[in-house]
C-alpha positions as CSV (number, residue, x, y, z in Angstrom):
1,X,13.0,20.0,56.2
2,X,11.3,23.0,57.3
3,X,12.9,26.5,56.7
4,X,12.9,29.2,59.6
5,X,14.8,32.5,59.2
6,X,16.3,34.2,62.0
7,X,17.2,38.3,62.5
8,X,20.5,38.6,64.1
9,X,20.8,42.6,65.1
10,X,24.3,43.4,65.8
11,X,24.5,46.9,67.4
12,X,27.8,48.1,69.8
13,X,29.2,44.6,70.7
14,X,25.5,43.7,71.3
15,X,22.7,41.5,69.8
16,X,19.0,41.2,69.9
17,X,17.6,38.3,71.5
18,X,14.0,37.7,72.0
19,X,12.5,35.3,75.0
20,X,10.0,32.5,74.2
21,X,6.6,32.7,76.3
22,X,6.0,29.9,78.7
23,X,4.2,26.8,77.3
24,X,5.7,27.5,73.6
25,X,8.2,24.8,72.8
26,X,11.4,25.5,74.7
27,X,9.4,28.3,76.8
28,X,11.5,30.5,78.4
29,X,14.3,30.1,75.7
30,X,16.0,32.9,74.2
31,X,16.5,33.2,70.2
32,X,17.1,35.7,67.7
33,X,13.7,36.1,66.3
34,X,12.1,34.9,63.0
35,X,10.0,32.6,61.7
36,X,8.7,29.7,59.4
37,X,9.4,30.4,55.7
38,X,5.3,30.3,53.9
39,X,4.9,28.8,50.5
40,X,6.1,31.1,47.9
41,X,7.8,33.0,50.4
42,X,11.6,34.5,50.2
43,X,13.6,33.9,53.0
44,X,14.0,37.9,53.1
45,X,10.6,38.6,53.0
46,X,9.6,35.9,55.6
47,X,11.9,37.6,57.9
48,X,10.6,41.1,57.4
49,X,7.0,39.8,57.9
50,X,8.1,37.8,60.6
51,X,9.6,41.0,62.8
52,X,6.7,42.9,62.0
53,X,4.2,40.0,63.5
54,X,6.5,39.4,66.2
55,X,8.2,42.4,67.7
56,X,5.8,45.1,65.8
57,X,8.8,46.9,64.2
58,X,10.6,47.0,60.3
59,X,13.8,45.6,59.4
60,X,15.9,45.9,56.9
61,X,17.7,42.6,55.8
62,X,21.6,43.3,55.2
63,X,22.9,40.0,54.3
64,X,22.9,36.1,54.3
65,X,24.9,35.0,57.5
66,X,24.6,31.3,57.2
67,X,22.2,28.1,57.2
68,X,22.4,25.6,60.2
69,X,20.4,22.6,60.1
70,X,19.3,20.0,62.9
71,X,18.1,17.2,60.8
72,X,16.5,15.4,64.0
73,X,14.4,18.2,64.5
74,X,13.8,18.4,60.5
75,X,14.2,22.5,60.2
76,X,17.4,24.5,58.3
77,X,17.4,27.9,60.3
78,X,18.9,30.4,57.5
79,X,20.4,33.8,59.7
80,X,20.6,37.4,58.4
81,X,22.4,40.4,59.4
82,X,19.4,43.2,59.9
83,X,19.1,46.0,60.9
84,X,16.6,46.8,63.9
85,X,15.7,49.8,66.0
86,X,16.6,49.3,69.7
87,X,13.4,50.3,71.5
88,X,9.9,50.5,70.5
89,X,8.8,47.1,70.5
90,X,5.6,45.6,70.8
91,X,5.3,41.9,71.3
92,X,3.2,39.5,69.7
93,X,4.5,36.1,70.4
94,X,7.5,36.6,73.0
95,X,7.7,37.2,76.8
96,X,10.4,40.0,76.2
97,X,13.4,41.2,74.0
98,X,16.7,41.7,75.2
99,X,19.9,43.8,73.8
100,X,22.7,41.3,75.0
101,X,26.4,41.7,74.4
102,X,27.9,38.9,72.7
103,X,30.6,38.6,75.6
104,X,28.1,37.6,78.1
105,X,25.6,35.7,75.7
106,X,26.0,32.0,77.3
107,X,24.7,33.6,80.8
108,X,20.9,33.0,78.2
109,X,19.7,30.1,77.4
110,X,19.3,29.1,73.8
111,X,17.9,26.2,71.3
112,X,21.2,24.6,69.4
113,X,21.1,26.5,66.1
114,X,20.8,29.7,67.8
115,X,23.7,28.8,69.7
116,X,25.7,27.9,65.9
117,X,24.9,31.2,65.0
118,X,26.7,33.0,68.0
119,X,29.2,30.4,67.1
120,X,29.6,31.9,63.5
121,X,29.2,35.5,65.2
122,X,32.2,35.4,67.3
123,X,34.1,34.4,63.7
124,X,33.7,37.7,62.3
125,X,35.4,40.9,62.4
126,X,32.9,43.5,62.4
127,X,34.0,47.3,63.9
């Protein structure tokens, strides 16, 4: 199975979500940005060097949400809480980023895991 991290960005009843380009795989998708975990790479650091590639920004990785696999697909997708700034981006591998509020978030569509984590989101009680 492959590993992928994912950067969930919680901010005012909102959440980060990042657009896949045309012609990727699911192209025109919307997902919380990450990335494949390297050999000899922690999940934490993949996901820092992952934002940094992608959206051209740091984060800082708050903690472990969860781990959702697909085992047809063959890939464990392991979530974090980060912490993100909301502008300044500068995109690498996605069409656009989008601060979207968690009560409107199946109005975007999303690859299945993605769609576990908002699943898991929507259990927690966070001010």
């Amino acid at each position: 199975m492959r590993r992928v991290t994912a950067a969930v960005a919680v901010k005012g009843g909102r959440v980060l979500l990042a657009r896949r380009r045309e012609g990727d795989e699911m192209g025109g998708y919307w997902e919380f940005p990450g990335g494949e975990v390297e050999e000899g790479e922690c999940d934490a650091g993949c996901l820092r060097r992952e934002i940094r590639e992608e959206l051209g920004v740091s984060c800082s990785v708050l903690e472990k949400l969860g781990e959702f696999e697909d085992p047809e697909a063959g890939i464990t997708l392991v979530a974090y809480l980060v912490d993100l700034p909301e502008e300044g981006y500068k995109l690498a591998s996605h069409r656009e980023v989008r601060w979207v509020y968690l009560a409107r978030i199946e109005r975007y569509q999303m690859p299945p895991l993605d769609r576990e984590i908002v699943k898991k989101l929507r259990t927690l009680t966070r001010p």
